[in-house]
C-alpha positions in Angstrom: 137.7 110.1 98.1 138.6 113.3 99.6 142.2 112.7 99.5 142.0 112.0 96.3 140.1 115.0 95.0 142.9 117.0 97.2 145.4 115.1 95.4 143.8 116.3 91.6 143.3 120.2 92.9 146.7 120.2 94.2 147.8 119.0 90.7 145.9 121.9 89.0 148.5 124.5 91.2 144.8 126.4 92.8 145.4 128.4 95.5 145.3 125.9 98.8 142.2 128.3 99.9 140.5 127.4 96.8 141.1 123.9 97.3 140.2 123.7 101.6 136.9 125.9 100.0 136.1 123.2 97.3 136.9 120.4 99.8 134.6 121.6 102.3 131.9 122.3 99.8 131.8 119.0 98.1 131.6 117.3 102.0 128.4 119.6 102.4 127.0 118.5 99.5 127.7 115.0 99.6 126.2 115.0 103.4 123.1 117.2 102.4 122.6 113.9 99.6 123.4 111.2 102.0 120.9 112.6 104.5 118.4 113.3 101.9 118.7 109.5 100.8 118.2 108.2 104.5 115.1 110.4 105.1 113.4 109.2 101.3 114.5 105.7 102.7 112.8 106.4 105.8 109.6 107.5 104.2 109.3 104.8 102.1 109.2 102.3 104.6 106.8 104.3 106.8 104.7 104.4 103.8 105.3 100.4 103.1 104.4 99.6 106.8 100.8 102.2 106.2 100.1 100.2 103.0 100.4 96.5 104.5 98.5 97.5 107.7 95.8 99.1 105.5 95.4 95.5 103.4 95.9 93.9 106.5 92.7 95.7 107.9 90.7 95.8 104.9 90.8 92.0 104.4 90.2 91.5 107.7 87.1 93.7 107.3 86.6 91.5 104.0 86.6 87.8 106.4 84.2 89.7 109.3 81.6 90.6 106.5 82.0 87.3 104.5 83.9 88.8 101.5 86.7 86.1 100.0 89.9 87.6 100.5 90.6 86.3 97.2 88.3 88.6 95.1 90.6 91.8 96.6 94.0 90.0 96.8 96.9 92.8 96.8 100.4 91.7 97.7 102.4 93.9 100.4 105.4 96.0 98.6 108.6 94.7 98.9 110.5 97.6 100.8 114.6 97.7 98.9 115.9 99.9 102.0 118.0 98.2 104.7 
């Protein structure tokens, strides 16, 4: 990707400065994104594992006391983050 972005500001004839400045700025921004993605991803599956182990230790709080798992069935959250 970035030599093809260096490849369309060098067609436009801006200053190689320019260009090296843009270049630079876009990788910032593009890192600053991909890190922001990976730390959402990590919360999410923090917060997945929180939410199973709470159901997990509600219904077994539910079989101690007699309660049918069935009448407060709720299915762990599929986590989409690899």
């Amino acid at each position: 990707m970035e030599a093809q972005l260096r490849t369309v500001l060098s067609a436009s004839n801006m200053d190689q400065t320019a260009i090296v400045g843009i270049a630079a700025k876009l990788e910032e921004n593009l890192n600053s994104s991909n890190n922001s993605i990976k730390n959402l991803q990590c919360k999410i599956a923090h917060m997945s594992k929180a939410r199973k182990d709470l159901l997990q230790t509600y219904e077994a709080k539910q079989r101690a006391l007699g309660v049918p798992v069935e009448e407060f069935s709720a299915k762990p959250l599929e986590s989409s983050t690899a």
